[in-house]
PANU-739663 format. One line per field, with one value per residue (C-alpha): residue number from 1; x, y, z. Coordinates in steps of 0.5 Angstrom, whole numbers, plus 500, padded with zeros to 3 digits. Layout:
BEGIN
num	c(NUM/...);
east	c(X/...);
north	c(Y/...);
up	c(Z/...);
//
This chain:
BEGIN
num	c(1/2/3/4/5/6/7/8/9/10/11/12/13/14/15/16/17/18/19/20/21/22/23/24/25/26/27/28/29/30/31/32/33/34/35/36/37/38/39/40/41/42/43/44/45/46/47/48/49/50/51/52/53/54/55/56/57/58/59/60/61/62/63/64/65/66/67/68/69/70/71/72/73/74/75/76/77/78/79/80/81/82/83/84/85/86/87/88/89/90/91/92/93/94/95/96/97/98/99/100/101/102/103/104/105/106/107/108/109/110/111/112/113/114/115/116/117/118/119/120/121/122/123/124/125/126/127/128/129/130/131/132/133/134/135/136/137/138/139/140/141/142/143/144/145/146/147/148/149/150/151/152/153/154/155/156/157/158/159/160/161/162/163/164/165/166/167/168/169/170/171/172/173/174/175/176/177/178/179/180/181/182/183/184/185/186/187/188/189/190/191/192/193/194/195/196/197/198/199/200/201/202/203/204/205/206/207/208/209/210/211/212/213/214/215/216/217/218/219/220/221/222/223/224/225/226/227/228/229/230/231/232/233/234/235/236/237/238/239/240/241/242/243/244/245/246/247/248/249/250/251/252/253/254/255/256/257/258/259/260/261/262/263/264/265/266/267/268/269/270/271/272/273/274/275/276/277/278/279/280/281/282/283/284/285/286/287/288/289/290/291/292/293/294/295/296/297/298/299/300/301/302/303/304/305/306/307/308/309/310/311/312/313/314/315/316/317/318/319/320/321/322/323/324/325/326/327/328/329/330/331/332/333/334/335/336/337/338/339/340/341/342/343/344/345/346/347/348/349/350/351/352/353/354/355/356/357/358/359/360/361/362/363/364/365/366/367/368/369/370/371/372/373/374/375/376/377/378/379/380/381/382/383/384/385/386/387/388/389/390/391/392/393/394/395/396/397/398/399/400/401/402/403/404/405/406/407/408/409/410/411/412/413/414/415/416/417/418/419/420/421/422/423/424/425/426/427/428/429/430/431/432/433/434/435/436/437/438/439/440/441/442/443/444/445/446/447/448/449/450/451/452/453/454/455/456/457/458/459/460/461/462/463/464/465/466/467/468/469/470/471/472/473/474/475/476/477/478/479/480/481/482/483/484/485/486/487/488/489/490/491/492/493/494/495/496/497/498/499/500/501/502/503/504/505/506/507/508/509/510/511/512/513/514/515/516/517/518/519/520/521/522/523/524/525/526/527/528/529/530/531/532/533/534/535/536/537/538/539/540/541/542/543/544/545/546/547/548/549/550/551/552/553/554/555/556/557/558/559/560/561/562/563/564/565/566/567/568/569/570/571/572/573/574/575/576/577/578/579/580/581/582/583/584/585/586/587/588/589/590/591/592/593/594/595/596/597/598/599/600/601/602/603/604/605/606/607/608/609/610/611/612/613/614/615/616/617/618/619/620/621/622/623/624/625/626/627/628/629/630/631/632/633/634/635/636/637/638/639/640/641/642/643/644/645/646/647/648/649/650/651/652/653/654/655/656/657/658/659/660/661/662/663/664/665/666/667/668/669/670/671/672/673/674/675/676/677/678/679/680/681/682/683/684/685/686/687/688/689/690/691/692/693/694/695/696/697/698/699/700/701/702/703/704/705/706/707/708/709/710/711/712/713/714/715/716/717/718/719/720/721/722/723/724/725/726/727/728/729/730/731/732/733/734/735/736/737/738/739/740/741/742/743/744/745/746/747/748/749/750/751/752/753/754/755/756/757/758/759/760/761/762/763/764/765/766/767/768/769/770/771/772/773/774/775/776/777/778/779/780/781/782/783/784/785/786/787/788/789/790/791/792/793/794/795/796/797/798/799/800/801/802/803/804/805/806/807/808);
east	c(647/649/646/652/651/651/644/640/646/643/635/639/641/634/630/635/634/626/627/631/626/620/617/619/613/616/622/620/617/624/626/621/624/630/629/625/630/636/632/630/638/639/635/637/645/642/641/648/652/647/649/657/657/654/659/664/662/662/669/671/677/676/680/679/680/678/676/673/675/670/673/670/671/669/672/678/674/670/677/678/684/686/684/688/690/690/695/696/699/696/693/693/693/688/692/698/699/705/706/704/706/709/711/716/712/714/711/711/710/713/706/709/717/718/722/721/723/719/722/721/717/718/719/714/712/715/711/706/703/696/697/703/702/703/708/709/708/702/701/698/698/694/692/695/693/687/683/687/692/695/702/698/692/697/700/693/693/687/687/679/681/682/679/677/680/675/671/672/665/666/672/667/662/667/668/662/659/665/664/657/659/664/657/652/656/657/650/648/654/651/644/645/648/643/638/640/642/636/631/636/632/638/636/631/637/640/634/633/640/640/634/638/643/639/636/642/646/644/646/643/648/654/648/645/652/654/648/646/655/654/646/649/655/649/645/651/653/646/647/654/658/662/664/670/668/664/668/668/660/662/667/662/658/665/667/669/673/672/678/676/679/675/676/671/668/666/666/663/670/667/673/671/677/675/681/687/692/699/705/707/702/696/691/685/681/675/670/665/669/673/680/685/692/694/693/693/701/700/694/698/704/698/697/704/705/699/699/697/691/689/685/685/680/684/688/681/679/685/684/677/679/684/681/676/679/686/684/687/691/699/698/698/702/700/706/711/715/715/722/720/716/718/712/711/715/714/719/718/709/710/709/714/714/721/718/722/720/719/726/729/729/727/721/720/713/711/706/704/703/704/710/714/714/717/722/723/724/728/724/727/723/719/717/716/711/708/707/704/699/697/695/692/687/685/684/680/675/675/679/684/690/695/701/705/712/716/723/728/728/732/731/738/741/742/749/751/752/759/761/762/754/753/757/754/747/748/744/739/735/737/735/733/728/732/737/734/731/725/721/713/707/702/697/691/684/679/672/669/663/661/657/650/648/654/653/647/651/656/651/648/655/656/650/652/658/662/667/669/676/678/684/686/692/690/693/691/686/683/681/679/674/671/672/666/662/661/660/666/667/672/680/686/688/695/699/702/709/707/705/713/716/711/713/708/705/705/702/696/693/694/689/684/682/684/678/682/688/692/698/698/701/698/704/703/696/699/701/695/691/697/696/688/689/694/689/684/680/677/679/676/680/678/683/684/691/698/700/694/695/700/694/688/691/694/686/681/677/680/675/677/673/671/670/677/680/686/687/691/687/681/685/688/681/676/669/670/664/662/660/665/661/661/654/653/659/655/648/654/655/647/646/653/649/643/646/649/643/640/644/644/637/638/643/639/632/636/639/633/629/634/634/627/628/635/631/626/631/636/629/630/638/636/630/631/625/622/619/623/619/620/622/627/621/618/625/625/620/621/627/622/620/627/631/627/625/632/635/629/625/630/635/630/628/630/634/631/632/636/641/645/643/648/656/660/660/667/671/673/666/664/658/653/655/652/646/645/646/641/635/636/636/630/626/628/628/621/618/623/618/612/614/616/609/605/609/608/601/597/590/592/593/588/583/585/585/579/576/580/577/584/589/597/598/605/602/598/604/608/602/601/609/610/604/607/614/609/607/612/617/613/612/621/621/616/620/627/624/620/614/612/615/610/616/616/609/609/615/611/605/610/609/602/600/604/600/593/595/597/591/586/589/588/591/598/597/598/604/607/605/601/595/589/587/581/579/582/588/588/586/592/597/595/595/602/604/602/604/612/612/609/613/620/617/616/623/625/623/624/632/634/629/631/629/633/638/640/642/645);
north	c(092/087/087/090/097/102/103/097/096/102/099/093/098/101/094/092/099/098/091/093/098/094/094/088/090/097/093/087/092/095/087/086/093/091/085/088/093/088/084/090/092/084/085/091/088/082/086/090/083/080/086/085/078/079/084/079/073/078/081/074/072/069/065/063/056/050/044/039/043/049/056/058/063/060/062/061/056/051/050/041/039/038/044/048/055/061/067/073/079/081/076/072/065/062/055/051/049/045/050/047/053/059/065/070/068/072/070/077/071/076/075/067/068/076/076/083/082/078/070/066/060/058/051/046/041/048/049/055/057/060/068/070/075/074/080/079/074/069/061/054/051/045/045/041/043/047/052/049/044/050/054/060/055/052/059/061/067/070/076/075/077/085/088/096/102/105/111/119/119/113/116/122/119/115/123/124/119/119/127/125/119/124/129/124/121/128/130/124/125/131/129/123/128/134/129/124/130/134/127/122/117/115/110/114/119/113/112/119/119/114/115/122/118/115/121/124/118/119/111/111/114/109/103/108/110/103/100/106/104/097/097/104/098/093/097/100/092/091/096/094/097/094/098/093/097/102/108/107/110/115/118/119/125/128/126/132/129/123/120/115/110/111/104/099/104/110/105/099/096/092/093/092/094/099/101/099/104/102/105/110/108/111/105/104/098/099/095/091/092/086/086/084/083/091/089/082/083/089/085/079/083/086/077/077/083/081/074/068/068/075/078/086/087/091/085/080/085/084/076/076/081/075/069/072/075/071/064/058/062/062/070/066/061/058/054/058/059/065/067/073/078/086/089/096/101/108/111/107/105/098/092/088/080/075/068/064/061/054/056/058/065/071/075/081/085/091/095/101/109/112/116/111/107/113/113/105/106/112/116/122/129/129/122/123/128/125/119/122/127/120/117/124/123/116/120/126/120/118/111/108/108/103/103/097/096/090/088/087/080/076/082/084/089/095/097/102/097/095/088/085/087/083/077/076/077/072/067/069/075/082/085/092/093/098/094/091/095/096/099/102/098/103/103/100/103/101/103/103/104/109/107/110/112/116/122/123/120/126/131/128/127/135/138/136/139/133/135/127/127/122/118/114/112/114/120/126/127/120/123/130/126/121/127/130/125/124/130/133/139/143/144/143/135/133/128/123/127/133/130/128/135/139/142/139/146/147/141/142/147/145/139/144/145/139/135/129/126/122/118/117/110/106/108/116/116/117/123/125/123/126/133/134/132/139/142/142/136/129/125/118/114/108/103/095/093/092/099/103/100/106/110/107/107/113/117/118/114/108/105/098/094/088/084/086/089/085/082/087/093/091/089/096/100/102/101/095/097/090/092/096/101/109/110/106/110/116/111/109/118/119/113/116/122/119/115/122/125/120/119/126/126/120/124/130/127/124/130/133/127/127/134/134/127/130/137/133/130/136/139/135/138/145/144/140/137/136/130/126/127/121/115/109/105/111/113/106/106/112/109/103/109/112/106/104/111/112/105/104/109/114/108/107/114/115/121/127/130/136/131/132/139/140/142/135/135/137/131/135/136/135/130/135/141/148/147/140/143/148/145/139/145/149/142/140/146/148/141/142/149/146/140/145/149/143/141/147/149/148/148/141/138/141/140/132/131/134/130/124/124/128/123/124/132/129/122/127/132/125/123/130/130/122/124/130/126/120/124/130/124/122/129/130/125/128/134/131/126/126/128/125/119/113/111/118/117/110/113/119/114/110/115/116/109/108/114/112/104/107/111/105/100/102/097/099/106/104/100/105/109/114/118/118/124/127/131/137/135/131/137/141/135/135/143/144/138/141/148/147/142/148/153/148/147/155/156/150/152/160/158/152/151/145/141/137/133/139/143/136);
up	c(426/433/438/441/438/442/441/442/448/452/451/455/461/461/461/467/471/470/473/479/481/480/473/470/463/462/462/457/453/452/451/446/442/442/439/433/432/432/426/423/422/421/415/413/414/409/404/404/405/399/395/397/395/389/387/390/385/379/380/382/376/369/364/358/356/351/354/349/343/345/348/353/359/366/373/376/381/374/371/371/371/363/362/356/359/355/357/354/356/362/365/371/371/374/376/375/369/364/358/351/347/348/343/347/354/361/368/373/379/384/388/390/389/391/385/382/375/369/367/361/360/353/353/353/360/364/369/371/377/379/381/376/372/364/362/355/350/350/350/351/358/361/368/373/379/381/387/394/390/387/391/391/394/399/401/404/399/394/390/391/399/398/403/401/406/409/403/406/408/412/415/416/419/425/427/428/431/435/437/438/443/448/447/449/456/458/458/461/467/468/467/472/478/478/478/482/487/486/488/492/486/482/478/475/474/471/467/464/463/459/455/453/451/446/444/442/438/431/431/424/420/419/418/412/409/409/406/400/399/398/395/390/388/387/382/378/378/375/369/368/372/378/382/386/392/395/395/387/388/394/388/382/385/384/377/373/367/364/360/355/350/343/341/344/349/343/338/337/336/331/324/318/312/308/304/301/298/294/294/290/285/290/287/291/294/297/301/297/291/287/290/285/284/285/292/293/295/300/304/304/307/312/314/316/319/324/329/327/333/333/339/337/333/327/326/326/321/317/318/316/309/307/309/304/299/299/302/298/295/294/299/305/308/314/314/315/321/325/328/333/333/334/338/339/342/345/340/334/333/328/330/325/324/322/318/315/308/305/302/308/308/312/311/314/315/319/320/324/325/318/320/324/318/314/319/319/312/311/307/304/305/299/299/306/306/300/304/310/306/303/311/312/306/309/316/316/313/320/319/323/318/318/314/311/310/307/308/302/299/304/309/309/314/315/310/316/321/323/321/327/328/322/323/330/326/322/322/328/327/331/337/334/327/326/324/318/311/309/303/303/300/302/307/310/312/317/320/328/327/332/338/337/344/344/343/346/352/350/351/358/360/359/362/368/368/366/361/356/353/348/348/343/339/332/329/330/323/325/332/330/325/331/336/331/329/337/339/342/342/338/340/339/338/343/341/345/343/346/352/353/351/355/362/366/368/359/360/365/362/355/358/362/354/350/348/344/346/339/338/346/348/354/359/357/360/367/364/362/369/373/367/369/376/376/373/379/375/379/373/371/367/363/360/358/357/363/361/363/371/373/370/373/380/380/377/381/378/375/369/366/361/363/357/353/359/362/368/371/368/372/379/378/377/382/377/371/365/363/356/355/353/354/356/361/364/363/366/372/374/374/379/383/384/385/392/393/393/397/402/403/404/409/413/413/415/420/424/424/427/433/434/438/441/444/446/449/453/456/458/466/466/464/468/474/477/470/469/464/458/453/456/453/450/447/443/442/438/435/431/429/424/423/421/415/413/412/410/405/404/402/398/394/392/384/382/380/373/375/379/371/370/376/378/380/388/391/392/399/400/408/410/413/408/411/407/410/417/416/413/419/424/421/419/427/429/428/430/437/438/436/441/447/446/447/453/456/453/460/457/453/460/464/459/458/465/467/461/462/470/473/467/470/467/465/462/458/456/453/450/446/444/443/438/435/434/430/426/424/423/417/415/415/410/406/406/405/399/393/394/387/388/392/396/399/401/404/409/410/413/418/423/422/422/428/432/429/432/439/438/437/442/450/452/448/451/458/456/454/459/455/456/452/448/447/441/442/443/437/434/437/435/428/427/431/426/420/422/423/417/413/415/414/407/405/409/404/398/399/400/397/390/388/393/399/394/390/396/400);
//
């Protein structure tokens, strides 16, 4: 907060009216409030910009380079000139770069030049620029230019400059305090006309208006909703979870399905190969065993079915197994050239590799979903049922199964092609894998460990009402498999097919049950998000690759991987799981309900702290003539307890345990809920009555100004509420917090410690223009006090017996 908020703005007015009408030290102690708030609120506003920053400098963007012969990974500001660049599908490049090698490369640079449709960069020297996205492929390239030297750096743009919209609770809050503003300057409009009519002293009706201005401002709320945002966003950073802004924290509370991938996130995706199976004759290696040359021909076409670098972890697996087992050996051939490759498709899963041997001739591998292969080879009926029983085998073990295909010697094409096909494909390879015969080798397996946390994880996920799916794009027996071994529960298993073929009503409420998704395709994921949201679900969504994208964007909660995940996936997401790991996507929904709940104990105690101070102040409109109760210095200093009770002591507060034995917030959920409005009322309510009973107790103020040899009966009536507010103050935060908690108990003596320093400093009590109080008075503060706070926190119990934060 500035020191042109509306509040510290009104405490300027009524330190410049004191000094107009001739009392300069009321008007310096309002001077010296306002500066202690204001650094108050600087301090408070340093650690939200800290928070910020930091989570600024995590989601900042990475690349992967080798300098001096190491790999490394590196942020876009460190890389050097000379540097090599690696870029896969779905990176950003990092900074301008001459291309050194490329396979199959094309740039989206639509960020630079508009152009909305992918090039190629194949040729070596060909100059990339920082920003562009890698569509396909992948490559080598050397920086050339780096941070400002670059186009991106001369056009003044950065990805790292986008600015979050405004969160719900945010817009909430902005009509709020907007509806409150218009309250309070009518009020203090009537206030200042009766009172200044009444008396002819108008500038002390300014100054009564003026204070019920700050009594009925509530200023706190929007410093508390963007610090709990900014702070909740630095606490999920630091259990490896970052949230690219902060309306991914407001979200979480709200979550009621988590869509997960299993590889990486359920899994450890850390593959191992565990079997090899031929085909036709059914021989099986496995893991550990000798591997000899039943199987040597079916892992060396798996190699050239694979690239060269891998990445995916199936495909290091596969690199580890053969550089094992076949290095050395005539199996591998580093040298062969690779003429193209065929990547994977949505209506045909195999991934096929052309490469010219040293004869000069084509040889063909491919690898894929089990049934793909079938079809790639044209398997007959019997032979095709045959095969996929194989796979299912391998499956209901809980592997991934990946069948191999190799084609005929020569890789000649296919017969049914027309001749003028195949005399244009003389010489260069085809567009269409299709086009070439193949026949089955047989099948490799391989295992994922589960994560070991995951299915406690699961269950903690569940308890709270959060149902977990898992998507994958293994078959379907594999995914039941892993599905049981994780916990889920029981149901049936969708596949990618049917999300295609299903009406999107069929769809929907097929996805209000599923627990497990398999064979689904990267870009089939939005129909599943666009699926379960139909069927009333808040859904987060993980995913890693280009494909996920749509998906991300278009779930809730969009959930990318920090550590596998692309560029684009991240830059899509609203959280980034840097560990990559399921539990600390269920840690992440734990601590999203915590600021959830915090923040709605924040906001109650808020609303019930004001209610007596903005009472206090009507009482000289609906009793002209009273004398103003509580002046500016005194609600001045009540804030210097309300501030840090809610920007601190709250925060702070840890979760409770029944936050995850409860039911997801409504994502339409108001900010002051029907329950939050009652408690606030009852709580404000109850210390409003004990307030008007002191101020209108004569033998308080008859009894003080006799012992106090005739003190001011209006002095003595401020002393007595000011001392009630101190100390009922504390007493709110008792009731809105944790009363096991520590912190509860430091916020709770704010107030108290501040009444017992007024109380011991005569010489502040005059400044204040407070009288002092004798011991029954004292008594009767500390008895009213007790008592509204009794009675609030029987009402409490009675009718919300879960406490503030589960009633919020």
């Amino acid at each position: 907060m500035s020191l042109l908020e509306p509040t510290n703005l009104l405490l300027l007015a009524c330190a410049l009216i004191y000094a107009v009408i001739g009392e300069p030290v009321d008007g310096a102690i309002l001077l010296v409030f306002v500066v202690a708030i204001v650094l108050l609120d600087a301090v408070q506003q340093r650690r939200s910009s800290r928070a910020l920053a930091e989570l600024a400098r995590l989601s900042a963007p990475r690349a992967h380079v080798r300098r001096a012969g190491q790999d490394l990974e590196l942020p876009a500001e460190q890389l050097r000139l000379g540097d090599l660049l690696r870029l896969e599908e779905g990176d950003r490049v990092a900074a301008d770069a001459a291309i050194t090698e490329a396979v199959g490369l094309w740039l989206d640079e639509s960020l630079l030049t508009g152009e909305s449709l992918p090039v190629a960069k194949i040729q070596p020297g060909e100059r990339i620029l920082a920003g562009s996205l890698v569509a396909s492929g992948r490559g080598w390239a050397e920086v050339v230019a780096v941070a400002e030297a670059t186009e991106l750096g001369r056009l003044g743009r950065s990805l790292a400059t986008v600015q979050p919209p405004p969160t719900r609770l945010q817009r909430q809050t902005r009509r709020l305090t907007g509806r409150l503003t218009l309250l309070a300057l009518g009020l203090c409009a009537a206030l200042a006309l009766v009172q200044g009519g009444l008396s002819g002293d108008w500038p002390q009706a300014l100054l009564a208006a003026l204070a019920l201005a700050l009594a009925v401002l509530p200023n706190e709320i929007p410093v508390v909703l963007a610090l709990f945002l900014a702070l909740g966003a630095l606490r999920l950073a630091r259990i490896g979870v970052l949230a690219r802004w902060p309306a991914a924290v407001e979200s979480l509370g709200s979550a009621t399905v988590l869509a997960v991938d299993k590889t990486g996130t359920l899994t450890e995706n850390r593959m191992a190969v565990q079997q090899l199976l031929t085909w036709p004759g059914l021989q099986r290696w496995q893991a550990g065993s000798p591997l000899e040359e039943p199987w040597h021909r079916l892992l060396e076409l798996v190699v050239l079915a694979s690239r060269g670098d891998p990445v995916d972890a199936m495909e290091l697996a596969i690199q580890r197994l053969a550089t094992a087992q076949l290095g050395g050996s005539e199996h591998l051939h580093p040298d062969w050239p690779l003429e193209r490759d065929y990547p994977l498709q949505s209506d045909l899963l195999v991934f096929s590799q052309l490469w010219r041997d040293g004869a000069g001739a084509w040889q063909l591998a491919a690898k894929g979903a089990p049934e793909a292969i079938a079809d790639l080879c044209h398997l007959e009926a019997e032979p095709a049922a045959a095969w996929l029983a194989a796979a299912d085998g391998l499956a209901r073990q809980g592997l991934r199964v990946l069948a191999v295909a190799r084609g005929l010697d020569g890789a000649p094409l296919h017969p049914e092609l027309h001749p003028e096909q195949a005399a244009s494909a003389a010489g260069q390879p085809p567009e269409q894998v299709h086009d070439f015969l193949f026949e089955p080798l047989g099948f490799i397996a391989l295992a994922d460990p589960l994560r070991p946390d995951v299915p406690a994880a699961i269950a903690t996920a569940q308890a709270a009402g959060v149902r977990v799916v898992m998507i994958t794009g293994d078959g379907p027996a594999t995914a039941r498999a892993i599905a049981d071994q994780a916990g889920l529960p029981a149901g049936a298993v969708l596949s990618g097919a049917d999300l295609e073929s299903l009406t999107p009503g069929t769809l929907a409420a097929a996805a209000a049950t599923a627990p497990v998704f398999a064979r689904v395709m990267p870009q089939q994921k939005l129909q599943l998000v666009r699926a379960l949201q139909a069927a009333g679900e808040v859904v987060a969504m993980t995913g890693d690759g280009v494909n996920d994208a749509p998906a991300l964007k278009a779930a809730d909660i969009g959930v990318a991987m920090g550590k596998r995940g692309t560029a684009v996936a991240r830059e899509s997401a609203d959280l980034v799981l840097l560990n990559d790991t399921f539990g600390d996507l269920v840690q992440a929904l734990a601590l999203g309900r915590r600021v959830d709940a915090n923040l709605h104990r924040a906001l109650g105690y808020t609303l019930a702290v004001h209610l007596p101070i903005a009472v206090l102040g009507l009482v000289p409109l609906l009793l002209p003539g009273q004398a103003l109760i509580l002046l500016p210095v005194h609600i001045a200093l009540l804030h210097l307890v309300i501030d840090p009770a809610c920007t601190v002591v709250f925060e702070a507060l840890p979760g409770s345990p029944r936050l995850l034995r409860q039911p997801p917030r409504r994502p339409d959920a108001p900010l002051f809920g029907p329950a939050t409005w009652h408690r606030a009322l009852i709580q404000g309510g109850l210390v409003t009555l004990a307030a008007l009973a002191l101020l209108n107790w004569p033998a308080a103020t008859g009894l003080a100004s006799g012992l106090l040899g005739g003190a001011d009966a209006v002095a003595v009536q401020r002393s007595l509420v000011f001392a009630l507010l101190l100390v009922a103050g504390g007493g709110l935060v008792w009731l809105n917090g944790d009363p096991r908690s520590p912190i509860t108990a430091v916020g709770a003596g704010l107030g108290l410690g501040l009444w017992l320093l007024v109380l011991a400093l005569p010489g502040l009590q005059r400044l204040l223009s407070l009288a002092p109080l004798a011991g029954p008075q004292i008594l009767a503060v500390l008895l009213s006090a007790a008592l509204a706070l009794l009675l609030a926190g029987l009402l409490q119990r009675r009718l919300w017996p879960g406490g503030a934060a589960s009633s919020a």
